[in-house]
MARLUMVO-794177 format. One record per residue: x, y negated, z of N, C-alpha, C in turn; residue in three letters. Coordinates in steps of 0.001 Angstrom, whole numbers, padded with zeros to 6 digits, always signed. Example, Ala and Ser with C-alpha at 12.3 -4.5 7.8 and 13.67 -1.06 7.14 Angstrom:
// MARLUMVO-794177
+013190+005690+007800+012300+004500+007800+013200+003300+007800ALA +012850+002250+007080+013670+001060+007140+012900-000030+007870SER 
END
This chain:
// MARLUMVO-794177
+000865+001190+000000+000000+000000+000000+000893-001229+000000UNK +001255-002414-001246+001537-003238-001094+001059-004653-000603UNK +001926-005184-000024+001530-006401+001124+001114-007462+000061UNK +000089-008272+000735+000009-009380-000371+000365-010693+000581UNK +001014-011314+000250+001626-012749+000800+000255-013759+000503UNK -000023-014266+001529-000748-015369+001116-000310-016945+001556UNK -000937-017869+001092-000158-019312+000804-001903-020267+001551UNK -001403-020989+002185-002217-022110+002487-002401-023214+001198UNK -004046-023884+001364-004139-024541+000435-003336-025613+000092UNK -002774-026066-000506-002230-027671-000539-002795-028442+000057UNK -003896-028487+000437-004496-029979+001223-004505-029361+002565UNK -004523-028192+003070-003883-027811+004668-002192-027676+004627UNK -001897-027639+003411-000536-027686+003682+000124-028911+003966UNK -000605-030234+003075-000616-031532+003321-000727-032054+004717UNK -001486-031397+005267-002526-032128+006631-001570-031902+007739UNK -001039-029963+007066+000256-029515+008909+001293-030795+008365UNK +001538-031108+006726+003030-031980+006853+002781-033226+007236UNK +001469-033682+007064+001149-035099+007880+001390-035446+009213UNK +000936-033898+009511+001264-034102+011404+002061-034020+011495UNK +003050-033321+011302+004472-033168+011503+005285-034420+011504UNK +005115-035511+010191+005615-036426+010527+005093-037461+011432UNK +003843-037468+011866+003009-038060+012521+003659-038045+014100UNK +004121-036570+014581+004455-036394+015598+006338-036700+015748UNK +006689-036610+014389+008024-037070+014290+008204-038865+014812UNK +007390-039393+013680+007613-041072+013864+007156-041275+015408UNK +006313-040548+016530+005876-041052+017298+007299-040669+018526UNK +007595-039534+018078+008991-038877+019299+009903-040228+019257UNK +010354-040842+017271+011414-041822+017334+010726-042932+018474UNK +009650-043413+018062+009016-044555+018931+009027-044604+020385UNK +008626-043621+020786+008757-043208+022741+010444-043742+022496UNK +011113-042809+021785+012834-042682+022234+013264-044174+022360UNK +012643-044930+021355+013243-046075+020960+012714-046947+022119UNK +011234-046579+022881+011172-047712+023980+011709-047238+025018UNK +011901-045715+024922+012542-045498+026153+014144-046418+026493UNK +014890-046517+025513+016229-046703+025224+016148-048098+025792UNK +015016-049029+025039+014851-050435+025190+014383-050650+026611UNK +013493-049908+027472+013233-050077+028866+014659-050098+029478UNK +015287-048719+029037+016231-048241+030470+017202-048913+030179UNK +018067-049705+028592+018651-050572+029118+018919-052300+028605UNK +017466-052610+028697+017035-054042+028662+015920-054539+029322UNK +015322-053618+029793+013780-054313+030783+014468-053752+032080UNK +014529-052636+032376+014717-052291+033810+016109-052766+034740UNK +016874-053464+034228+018068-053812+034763+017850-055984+035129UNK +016828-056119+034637+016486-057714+034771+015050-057548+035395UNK +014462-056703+035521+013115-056886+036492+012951-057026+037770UNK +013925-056973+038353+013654-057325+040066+014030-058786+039673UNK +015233-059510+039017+015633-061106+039089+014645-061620+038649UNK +014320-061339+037532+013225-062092+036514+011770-062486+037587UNK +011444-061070+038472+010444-061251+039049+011072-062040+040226UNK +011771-061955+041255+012186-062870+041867+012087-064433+042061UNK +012485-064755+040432+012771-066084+040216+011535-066324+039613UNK +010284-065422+038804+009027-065994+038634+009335-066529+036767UNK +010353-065696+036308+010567-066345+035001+010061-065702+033954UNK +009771-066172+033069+009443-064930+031806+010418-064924+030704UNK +010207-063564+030528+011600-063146+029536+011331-063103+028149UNK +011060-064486+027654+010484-064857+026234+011708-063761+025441UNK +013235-063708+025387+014063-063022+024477+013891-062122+024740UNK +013096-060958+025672+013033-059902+025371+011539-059535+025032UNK +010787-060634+025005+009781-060235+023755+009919-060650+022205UNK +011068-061188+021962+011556-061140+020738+012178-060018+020330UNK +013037-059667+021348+013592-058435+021061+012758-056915+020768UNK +011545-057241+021487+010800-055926+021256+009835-056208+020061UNK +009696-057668+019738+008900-057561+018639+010051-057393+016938UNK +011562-057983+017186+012324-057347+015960+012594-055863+016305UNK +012053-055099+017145+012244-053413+017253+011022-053230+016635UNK +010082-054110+016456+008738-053423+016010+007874-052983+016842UNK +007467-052981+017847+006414-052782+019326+005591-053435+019573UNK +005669-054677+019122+004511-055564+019043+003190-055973+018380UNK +003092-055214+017141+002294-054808+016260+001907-053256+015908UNK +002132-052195+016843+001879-051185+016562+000613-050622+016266UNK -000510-051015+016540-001367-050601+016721-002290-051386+015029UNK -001419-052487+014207-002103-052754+013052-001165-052354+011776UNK -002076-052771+010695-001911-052376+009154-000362-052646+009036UNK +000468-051565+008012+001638-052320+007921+001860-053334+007017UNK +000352-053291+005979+000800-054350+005161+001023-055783+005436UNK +000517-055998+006882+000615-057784+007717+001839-057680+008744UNK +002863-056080+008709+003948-055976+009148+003840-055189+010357UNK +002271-054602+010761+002544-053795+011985+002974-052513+011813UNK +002943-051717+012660+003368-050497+012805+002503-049230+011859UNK +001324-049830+012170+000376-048273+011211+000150-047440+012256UNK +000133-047057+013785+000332-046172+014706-001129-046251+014741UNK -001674-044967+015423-002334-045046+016228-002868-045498+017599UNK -004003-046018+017975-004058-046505+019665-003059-045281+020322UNK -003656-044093+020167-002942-043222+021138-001247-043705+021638UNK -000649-043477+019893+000327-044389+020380+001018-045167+021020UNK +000698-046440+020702+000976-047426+021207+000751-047005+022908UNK -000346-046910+023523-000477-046769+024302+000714-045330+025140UNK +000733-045075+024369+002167-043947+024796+003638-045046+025068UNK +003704-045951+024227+004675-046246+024625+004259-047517+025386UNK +003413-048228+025690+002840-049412+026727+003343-048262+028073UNK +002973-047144+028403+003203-046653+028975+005246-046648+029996UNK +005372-046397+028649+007275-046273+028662+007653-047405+029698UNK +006782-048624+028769+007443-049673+029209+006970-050201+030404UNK +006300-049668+030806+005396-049775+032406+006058-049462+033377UNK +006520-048337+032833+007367-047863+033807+008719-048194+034019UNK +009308-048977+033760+010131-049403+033616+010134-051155+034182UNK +009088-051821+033809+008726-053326+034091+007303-053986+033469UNK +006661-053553+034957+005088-053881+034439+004927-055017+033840UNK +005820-056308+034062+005547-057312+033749+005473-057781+031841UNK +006826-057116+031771+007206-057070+030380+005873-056228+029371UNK +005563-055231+030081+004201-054249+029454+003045-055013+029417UNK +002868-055658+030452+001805-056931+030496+001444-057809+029449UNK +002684-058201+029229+002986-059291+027937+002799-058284+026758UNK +003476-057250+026627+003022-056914+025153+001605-056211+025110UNK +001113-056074+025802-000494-055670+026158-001115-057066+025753UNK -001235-058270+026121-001575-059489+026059-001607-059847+024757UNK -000369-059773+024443-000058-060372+022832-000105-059761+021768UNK -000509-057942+021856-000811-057348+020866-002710-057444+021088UNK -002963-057885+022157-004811-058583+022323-004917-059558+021608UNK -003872-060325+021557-004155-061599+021433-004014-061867+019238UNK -003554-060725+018989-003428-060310+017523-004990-059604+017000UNK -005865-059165+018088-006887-058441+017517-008048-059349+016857UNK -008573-060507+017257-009647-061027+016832-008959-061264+015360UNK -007522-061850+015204-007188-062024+013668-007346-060989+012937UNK -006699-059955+013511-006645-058885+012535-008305-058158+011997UNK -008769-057819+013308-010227-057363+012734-011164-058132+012054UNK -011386-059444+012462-012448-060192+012252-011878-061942+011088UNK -010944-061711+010955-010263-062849+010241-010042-062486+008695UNK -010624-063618+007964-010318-063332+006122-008969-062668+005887UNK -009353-062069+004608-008513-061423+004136-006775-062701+004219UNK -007275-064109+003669-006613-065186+003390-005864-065470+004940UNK -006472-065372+006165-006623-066020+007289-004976-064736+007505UNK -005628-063476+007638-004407-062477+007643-003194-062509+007403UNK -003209-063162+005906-001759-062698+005258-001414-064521+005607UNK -002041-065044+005684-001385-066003+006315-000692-066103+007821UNK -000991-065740+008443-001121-066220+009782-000671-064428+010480UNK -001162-063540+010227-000644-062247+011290+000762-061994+011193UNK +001702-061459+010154+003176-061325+009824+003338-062011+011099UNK +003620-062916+011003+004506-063798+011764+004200-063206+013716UNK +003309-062751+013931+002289-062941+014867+002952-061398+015485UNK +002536-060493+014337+003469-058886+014889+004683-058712+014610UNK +005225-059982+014195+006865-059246+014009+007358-060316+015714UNK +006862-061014+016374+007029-061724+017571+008085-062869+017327UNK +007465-063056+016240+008025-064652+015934+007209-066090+017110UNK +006590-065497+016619+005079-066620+017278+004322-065419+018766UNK +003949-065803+019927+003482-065377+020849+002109-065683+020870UNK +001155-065073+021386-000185-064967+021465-000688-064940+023099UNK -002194-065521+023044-002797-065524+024305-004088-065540+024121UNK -004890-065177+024733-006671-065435+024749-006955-066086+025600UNK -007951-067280+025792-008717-067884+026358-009755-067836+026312UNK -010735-066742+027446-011868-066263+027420-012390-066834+029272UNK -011725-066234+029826-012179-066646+031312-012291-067938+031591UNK -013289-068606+032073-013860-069940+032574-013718-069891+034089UNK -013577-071089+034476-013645-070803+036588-014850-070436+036844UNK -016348-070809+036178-017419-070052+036545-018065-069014+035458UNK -017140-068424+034657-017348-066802+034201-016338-066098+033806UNK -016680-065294+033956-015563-063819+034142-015943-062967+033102UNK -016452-061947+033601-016993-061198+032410-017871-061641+031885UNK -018989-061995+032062-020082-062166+031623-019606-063387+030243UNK -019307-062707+029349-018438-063675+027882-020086-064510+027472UNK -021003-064181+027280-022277-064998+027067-022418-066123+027420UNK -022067-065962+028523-022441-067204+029682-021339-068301+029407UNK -020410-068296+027960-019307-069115+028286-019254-070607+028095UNK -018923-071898+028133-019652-072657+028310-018445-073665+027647UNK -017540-073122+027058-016582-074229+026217-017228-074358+024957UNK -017097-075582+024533-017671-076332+023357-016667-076390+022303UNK -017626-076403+021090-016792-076789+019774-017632-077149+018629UNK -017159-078883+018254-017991-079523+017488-017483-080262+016314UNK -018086-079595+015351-017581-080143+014211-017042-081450+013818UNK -015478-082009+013433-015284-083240+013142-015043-083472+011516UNK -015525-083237+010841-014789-083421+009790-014214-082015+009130UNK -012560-082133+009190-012210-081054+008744-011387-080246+009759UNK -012167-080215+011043-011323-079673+012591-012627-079272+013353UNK -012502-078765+014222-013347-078464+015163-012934-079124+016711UNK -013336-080074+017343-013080-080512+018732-013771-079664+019746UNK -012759-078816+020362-013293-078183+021419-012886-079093+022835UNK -013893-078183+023962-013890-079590+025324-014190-077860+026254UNK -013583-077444+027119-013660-076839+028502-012672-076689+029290UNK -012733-075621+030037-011441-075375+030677-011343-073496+030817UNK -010240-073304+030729-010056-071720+030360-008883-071834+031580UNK -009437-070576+032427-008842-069946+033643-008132-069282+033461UNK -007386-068912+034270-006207-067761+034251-005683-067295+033011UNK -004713-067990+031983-004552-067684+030601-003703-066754+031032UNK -003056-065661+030696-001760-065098+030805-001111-065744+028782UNK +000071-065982+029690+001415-066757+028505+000712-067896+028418UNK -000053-068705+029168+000017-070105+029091+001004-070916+029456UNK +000900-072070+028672+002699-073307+028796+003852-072287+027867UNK +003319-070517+027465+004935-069958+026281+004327-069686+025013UNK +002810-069383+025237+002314-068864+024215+002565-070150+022396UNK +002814-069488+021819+002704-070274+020917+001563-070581+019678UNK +000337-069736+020002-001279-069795+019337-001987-069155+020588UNK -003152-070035+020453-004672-069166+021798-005978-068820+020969UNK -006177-067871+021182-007282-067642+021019-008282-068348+021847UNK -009343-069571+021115-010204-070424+022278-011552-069504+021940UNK -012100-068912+022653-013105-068271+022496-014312-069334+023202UNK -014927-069957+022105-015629-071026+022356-017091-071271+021727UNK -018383-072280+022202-019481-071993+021939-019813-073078+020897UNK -019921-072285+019436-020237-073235+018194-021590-073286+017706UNK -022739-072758+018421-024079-072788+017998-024601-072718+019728UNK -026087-072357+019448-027159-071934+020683-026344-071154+021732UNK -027247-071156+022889-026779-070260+023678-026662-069128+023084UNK -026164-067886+024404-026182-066596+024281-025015-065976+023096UNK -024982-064839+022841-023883-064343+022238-023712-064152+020851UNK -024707-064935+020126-025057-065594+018623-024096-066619+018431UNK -024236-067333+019818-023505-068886+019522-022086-068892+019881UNK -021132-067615+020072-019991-067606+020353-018999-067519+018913UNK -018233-068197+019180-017059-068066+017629-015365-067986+018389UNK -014358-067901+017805-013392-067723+018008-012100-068926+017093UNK -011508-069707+017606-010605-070484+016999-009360-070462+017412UNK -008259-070024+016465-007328-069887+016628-006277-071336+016485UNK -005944-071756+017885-005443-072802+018135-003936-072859+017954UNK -003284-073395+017452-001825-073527+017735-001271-074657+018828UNK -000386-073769+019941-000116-074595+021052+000231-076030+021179UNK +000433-076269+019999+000286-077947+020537-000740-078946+019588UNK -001797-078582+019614-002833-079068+019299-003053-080003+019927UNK -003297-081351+019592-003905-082624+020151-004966-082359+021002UNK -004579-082891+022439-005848-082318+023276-005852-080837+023970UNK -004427-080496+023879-004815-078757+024583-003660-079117+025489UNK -003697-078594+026938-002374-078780+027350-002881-077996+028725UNK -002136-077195+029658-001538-076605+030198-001465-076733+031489UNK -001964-076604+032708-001438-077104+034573-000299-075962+034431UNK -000680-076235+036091+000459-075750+036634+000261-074597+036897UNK +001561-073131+036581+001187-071956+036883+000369-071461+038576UNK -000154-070557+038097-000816-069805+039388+000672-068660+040226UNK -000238-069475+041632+001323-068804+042765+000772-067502+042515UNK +001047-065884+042062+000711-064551+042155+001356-063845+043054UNK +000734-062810+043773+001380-061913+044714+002275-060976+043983UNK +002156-060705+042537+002768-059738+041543+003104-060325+040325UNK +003566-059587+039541+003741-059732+038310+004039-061154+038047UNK +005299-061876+038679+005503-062885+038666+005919-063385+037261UNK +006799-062745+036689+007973-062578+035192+006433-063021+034179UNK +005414-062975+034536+004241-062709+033398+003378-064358+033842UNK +003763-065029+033019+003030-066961+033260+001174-066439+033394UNK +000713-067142+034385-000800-067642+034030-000925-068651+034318UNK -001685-069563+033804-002464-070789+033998-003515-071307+033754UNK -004140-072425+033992-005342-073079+033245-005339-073788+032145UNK -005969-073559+030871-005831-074297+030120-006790-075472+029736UNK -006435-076313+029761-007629-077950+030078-008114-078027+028005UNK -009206-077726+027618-009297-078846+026830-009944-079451+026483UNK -009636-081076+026160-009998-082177+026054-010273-082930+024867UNK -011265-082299+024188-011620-082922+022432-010266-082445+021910UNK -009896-080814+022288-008921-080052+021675-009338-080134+020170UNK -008199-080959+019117-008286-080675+017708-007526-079463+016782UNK -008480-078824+016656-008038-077193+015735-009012-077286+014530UNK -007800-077079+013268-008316-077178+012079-009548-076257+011653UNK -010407-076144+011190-011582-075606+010650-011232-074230+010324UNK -010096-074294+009267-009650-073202+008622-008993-072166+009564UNK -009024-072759+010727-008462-071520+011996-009734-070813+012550UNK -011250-070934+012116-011958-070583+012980-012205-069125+012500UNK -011942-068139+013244-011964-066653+012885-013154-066136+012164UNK -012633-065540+010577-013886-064772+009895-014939-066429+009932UNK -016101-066075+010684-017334-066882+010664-017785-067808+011743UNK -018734-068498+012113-018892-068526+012986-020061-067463+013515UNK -020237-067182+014813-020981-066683+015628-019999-065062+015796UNK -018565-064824+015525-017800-063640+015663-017523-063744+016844UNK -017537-064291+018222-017132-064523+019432-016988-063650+020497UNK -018488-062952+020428-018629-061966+021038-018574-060575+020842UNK -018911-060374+019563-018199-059008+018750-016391-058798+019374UNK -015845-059940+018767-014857-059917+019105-014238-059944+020617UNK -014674-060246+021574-014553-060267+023150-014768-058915+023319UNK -015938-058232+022518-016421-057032+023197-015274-055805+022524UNK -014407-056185+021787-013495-055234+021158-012064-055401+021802UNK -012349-056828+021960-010893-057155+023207-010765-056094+024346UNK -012207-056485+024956-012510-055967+026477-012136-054011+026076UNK -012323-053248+025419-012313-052004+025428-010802-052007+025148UNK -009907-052400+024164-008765-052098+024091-007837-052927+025114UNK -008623-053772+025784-007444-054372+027154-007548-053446+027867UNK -008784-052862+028067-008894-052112+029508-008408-050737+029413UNK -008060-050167+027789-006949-049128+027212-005460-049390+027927UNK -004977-050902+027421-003934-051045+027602-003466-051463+029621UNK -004614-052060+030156-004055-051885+031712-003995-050626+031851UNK -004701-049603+031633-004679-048135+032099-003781-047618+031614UNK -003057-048045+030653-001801-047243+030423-000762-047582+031048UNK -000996-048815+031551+000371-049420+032097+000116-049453+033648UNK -001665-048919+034194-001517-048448+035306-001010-047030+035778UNK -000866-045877+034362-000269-044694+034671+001117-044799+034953UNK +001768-045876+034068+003526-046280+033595+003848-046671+035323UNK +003213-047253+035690+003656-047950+037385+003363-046381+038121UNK +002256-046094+037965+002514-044684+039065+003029-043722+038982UNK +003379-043569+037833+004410-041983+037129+005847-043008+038003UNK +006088-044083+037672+007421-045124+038184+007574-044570+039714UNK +006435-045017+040547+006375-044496+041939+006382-043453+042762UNK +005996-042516+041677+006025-041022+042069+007228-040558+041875UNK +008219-040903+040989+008992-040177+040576+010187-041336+041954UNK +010030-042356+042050+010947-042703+043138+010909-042435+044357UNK +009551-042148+044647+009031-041335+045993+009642-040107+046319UNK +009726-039257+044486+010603-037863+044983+011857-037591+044919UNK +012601-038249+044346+013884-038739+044258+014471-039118+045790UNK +013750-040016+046117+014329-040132+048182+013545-039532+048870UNK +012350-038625+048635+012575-037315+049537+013108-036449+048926UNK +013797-036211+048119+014463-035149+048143+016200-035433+048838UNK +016259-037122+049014+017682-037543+049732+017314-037392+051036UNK +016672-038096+051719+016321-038486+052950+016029-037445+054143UNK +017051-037961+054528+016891-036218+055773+016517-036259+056787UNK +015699-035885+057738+015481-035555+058789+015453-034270+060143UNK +015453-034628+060855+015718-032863+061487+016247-032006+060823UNK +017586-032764+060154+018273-031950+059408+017849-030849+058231UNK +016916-031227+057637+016926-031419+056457+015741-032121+055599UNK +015900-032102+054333+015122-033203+052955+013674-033156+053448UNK +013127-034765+053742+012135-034987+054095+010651-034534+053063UNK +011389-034109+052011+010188-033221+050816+009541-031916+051498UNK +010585-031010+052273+010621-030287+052293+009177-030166+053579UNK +008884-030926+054196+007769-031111+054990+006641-031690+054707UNK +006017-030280+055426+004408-030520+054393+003517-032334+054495UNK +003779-032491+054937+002999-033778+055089+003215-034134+054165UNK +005093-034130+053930+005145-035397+052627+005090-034693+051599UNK +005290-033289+051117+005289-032581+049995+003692-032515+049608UNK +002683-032385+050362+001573-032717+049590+001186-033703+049339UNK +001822-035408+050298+001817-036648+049376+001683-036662+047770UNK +002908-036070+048088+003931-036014+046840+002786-035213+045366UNK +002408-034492+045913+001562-033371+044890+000388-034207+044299UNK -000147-034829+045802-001500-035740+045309-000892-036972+044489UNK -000070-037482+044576+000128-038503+043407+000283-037881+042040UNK +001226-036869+041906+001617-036232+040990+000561-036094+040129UNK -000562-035707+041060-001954-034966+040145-002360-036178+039809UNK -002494-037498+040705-003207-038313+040018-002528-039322+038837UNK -001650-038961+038708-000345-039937+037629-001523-038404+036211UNK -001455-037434+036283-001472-036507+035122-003190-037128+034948UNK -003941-036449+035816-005390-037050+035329-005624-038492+035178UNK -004687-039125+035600-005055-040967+035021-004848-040939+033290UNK -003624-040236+033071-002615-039799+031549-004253-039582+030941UNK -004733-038039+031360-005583-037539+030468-006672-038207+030357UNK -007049-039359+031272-008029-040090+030861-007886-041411+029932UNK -007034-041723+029952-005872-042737+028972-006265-042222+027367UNK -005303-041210+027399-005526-040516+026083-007154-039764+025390UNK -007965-039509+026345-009146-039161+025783-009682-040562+025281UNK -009350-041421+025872-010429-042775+025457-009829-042870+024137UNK -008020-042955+024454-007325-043417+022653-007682-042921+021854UNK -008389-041339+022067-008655-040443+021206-010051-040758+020572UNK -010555-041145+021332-011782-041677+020817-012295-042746+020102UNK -011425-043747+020168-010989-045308+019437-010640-044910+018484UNK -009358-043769+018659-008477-043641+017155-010102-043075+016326UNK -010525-041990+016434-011263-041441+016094-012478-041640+015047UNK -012670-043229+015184-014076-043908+015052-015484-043464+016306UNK -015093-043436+017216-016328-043325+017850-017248-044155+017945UNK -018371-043598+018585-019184-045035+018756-019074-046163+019390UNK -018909-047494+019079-018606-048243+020324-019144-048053+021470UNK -020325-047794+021941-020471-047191+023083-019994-046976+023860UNK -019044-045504+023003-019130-044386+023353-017136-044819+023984UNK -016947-045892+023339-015375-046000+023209-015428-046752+024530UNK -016912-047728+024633-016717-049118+025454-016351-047908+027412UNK -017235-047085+027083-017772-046223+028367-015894-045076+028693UNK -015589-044692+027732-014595-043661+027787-013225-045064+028712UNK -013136-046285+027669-012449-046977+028231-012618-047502+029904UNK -013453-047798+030264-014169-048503+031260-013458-046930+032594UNK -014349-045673+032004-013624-044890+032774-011988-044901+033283UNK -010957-044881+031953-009874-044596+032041-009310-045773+032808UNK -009621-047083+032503-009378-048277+033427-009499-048275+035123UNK -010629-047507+035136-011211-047830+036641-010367-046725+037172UNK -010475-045037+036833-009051-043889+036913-008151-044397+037400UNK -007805-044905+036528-005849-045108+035985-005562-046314+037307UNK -006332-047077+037609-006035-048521+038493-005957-047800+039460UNK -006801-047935+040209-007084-046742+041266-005908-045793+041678UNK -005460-045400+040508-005018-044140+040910-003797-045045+041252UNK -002988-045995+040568-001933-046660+040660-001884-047347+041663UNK -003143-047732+042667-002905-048814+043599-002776-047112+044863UNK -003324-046156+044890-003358-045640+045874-001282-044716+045646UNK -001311-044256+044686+000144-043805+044409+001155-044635+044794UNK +000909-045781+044898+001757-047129+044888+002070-047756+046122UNK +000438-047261+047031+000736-047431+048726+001363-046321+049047UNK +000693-045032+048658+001731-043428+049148+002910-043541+049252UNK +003561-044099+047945+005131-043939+047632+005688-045424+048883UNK +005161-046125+049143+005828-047281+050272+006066-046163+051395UNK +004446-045305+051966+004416-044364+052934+005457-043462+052940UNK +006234-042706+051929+007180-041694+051698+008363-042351+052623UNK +008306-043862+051710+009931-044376+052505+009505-044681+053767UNK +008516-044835+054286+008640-045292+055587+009181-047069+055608UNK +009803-047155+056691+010407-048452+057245+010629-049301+055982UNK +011749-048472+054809+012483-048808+053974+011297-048935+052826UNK +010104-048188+052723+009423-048919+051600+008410-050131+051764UNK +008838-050993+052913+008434-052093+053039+008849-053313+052871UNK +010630-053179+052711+011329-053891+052512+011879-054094+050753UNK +012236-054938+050492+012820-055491+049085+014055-054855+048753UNK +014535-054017+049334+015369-053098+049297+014936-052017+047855UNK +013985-051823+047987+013351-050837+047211+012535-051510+046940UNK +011910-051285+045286+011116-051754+044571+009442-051306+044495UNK +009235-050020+045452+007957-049713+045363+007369-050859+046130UNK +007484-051966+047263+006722-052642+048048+006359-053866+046731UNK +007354-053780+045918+006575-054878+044567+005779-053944+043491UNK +006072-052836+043556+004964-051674+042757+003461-051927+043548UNK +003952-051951+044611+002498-051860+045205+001322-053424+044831UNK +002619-054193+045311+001462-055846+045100+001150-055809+043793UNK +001737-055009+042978+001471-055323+041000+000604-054429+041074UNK +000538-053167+041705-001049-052238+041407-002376-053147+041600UNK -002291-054241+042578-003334-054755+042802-004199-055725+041849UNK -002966-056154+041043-003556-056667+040229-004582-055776+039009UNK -003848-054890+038650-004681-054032+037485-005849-053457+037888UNK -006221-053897+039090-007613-053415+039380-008577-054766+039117UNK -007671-055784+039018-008618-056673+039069-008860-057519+037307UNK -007969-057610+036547-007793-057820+035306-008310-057413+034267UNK -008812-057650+033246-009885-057273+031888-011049-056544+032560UNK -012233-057431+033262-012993-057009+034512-012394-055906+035923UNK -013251-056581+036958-012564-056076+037811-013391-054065+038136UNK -012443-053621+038794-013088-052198+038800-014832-051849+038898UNK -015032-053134+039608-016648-052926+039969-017350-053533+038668UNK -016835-054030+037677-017708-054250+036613-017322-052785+035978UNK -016199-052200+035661-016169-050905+035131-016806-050183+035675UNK -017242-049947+037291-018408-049098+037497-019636-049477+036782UNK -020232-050998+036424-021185-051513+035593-021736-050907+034518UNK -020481-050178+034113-020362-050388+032541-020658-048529+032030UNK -019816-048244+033210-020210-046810+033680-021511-046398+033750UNK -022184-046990+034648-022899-046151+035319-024540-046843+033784UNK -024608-048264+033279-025117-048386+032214-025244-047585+031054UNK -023915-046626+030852-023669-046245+029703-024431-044331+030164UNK -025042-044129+031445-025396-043230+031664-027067-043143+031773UNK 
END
């Protein structure tokens, strides 16, 4: 009886060689942020945060590596990756210096209303420059009296001619006073979420200007401020796509910010766990390694588990974005992995202070600033209790 050899079709043979390189370009990408964390972010993140500075050249540097646009088309110069992606390596760099992950979380947000919702013309003008990190990005969505609730937003913008004069005030910008374009997410018709549009401002627009940064318990290296404006003049031709795109666009922000804190809330607790076991496995007591006692060895286990199920909730949401899901279905998967992933990072983040004892309270060691930076990601691109909102709505 002779054997008969058989051959896969060409278009499954296509599909295994797609993945293959698919999983190739993504190994170079991890390697390449790994390389760029361990030796250009992680060796300046305790000074940088110290002194409260931001490290504008090393978001140049990560945007001529290409990291800053991963997640869009390559024909406007991004990467072509998938969310999953990107978010794999937001991750890298989390762990390494939340602050720095912050910023490219921010400024690859601050690229989305152009890219999705902006003319074909508006694109090739204006994005290049934007993902290769020539030019820095920011959104201005939060008001001092609204938060989430993007409907309710109450900055103005009124036609002059051939500009639009906007008039409010926008809270807590992150990269305000470095950013070099804002997204003013502002109200160009009726109330409600009809009358929202989006104008892409360039930072020194007549009428836009800047206070004084906010004192933060964390994530100092990362600027926020208020941004004042005052019959802000932004040309017509900056106003994104149409008018009334405002809230479409907020509501696509809000799911892929709350992707990107959760990845960079796994990057801080995989960070903490792994320094937690590193000095118990030094730290001796009663003569011998303080791991070795159950108290702290099942610490140790419960973070462990919750660094892996924060991961798998990370990646099911990316999976679902990448995917085309339903917005819904993406808004609800995200909202989960956000509220997970924070959580899991603020409680991993107090554990690992608990491991060191005495010494993880002091500035000696970097988990007692792991810990004040977990606090924030619970509270950022809505706070956890609107993700229960959003949750428990979507059920």
């Amino acid at each position: 009886m002779s054997a008969t050899r058989t051959t896969a079709p060409d278009h499954v043979a296509d599909h295994v060689a797609d993945r293959a390189a698919d999983r190739t370009a993504t190994a170079d990408l991890l390697e390449l942020a790994r390389d760029l964390a361990e030796n250009e972010l992680a060796p300046r993140a305790d000074d940088f945060e110290a002194r409260a500075e931001f490290p504008r050249d090393l978001l140049r540097l990560l945007g001529r590596s290409g990291l800053l646009g991963l997640p869009y088309p390559e024909e406007h110069g991004g990467g072509g990756q998938p969310y999953t992606t990107y978010l794999a390596v937001l991750e890298v760099l989390a762990r390494h210096w939340l602050g720095v992950a912050q910023s490219v979380n921010i400024h690859v947000l601050s690229c989305y209303p152009l890219a999705a919702h902006g003319t074909p013309e508006q694109r090739e003008r204006l994005l290049p420059a934007a993902l290769g990190g020539d030019l820095l990005g920011a959104n201005c969505i939060t008001e001092p009296d609204v938060g989430s609730d993007v409907a309710a937003i109450a900055a103005t913008a009124r036609r002059d001619g051939d500009d639009y004069l906007v008039t409010g005030t926008k809270a807590f910008t992150s990269h305000a006073g470095h950013a070099d374009f804002y997204n003013l997410f502002c109200r160009t018709g009726g109330p409600g979420p009809a009358g929202l549009s989006v104008l892409l401002a360039p930072a020194d627009a007549p009428g836009l200007s800047v206070l004084a940064p906010e004192r933060k318990m964390g994530v100092r290296s990362s600027p926020t401020a208020t941004v004042a404006l005052d019959d802000a003049r932004v040309p017509a031709d900056r106003l994104i796509g149409r008018p009334g795109k405002g809230f479409l666009a907020a509501a696509g922000l809000f799911d892929r910010g709350r992707l990107g804190i959760a990845a960079c809330a796994v990057g801080l607790a995989d960070a903490a766990t792994r320094y937690a076991v590193r000095y118990a496995r030094t730290r001796t007591q009663f003569g011998r390694p303080v791991l070795e006692f159950q108290g702290v060895g099942f610490l140790l286990a419960d973070m462990d588990t919750q660094v892996h199920a924060a991961r798998a909730l990370v990646r099911e949401a990316a999976a679902a974005l990448d995917a085309g899901a339903r917005p819904s279905e993406v808004t609800a998967a995200a909202a989960r992995a956000k509220l997970f992933a924070t959580e899991a990072a603020m409680r991993v983040t107090t554990d690992a202070v608990q491991v060191l004892g005495a010494y993880g309270y002091v500035q000696d060691h970097p988990v007692e600033r792991w810990m004040r930076e977990a606090k924030l990601l619970q509270i950022i691109e809505g706070t956890n209790q609107i993700q229960r909102v959003v949750i428990s709505r979507s059920l």
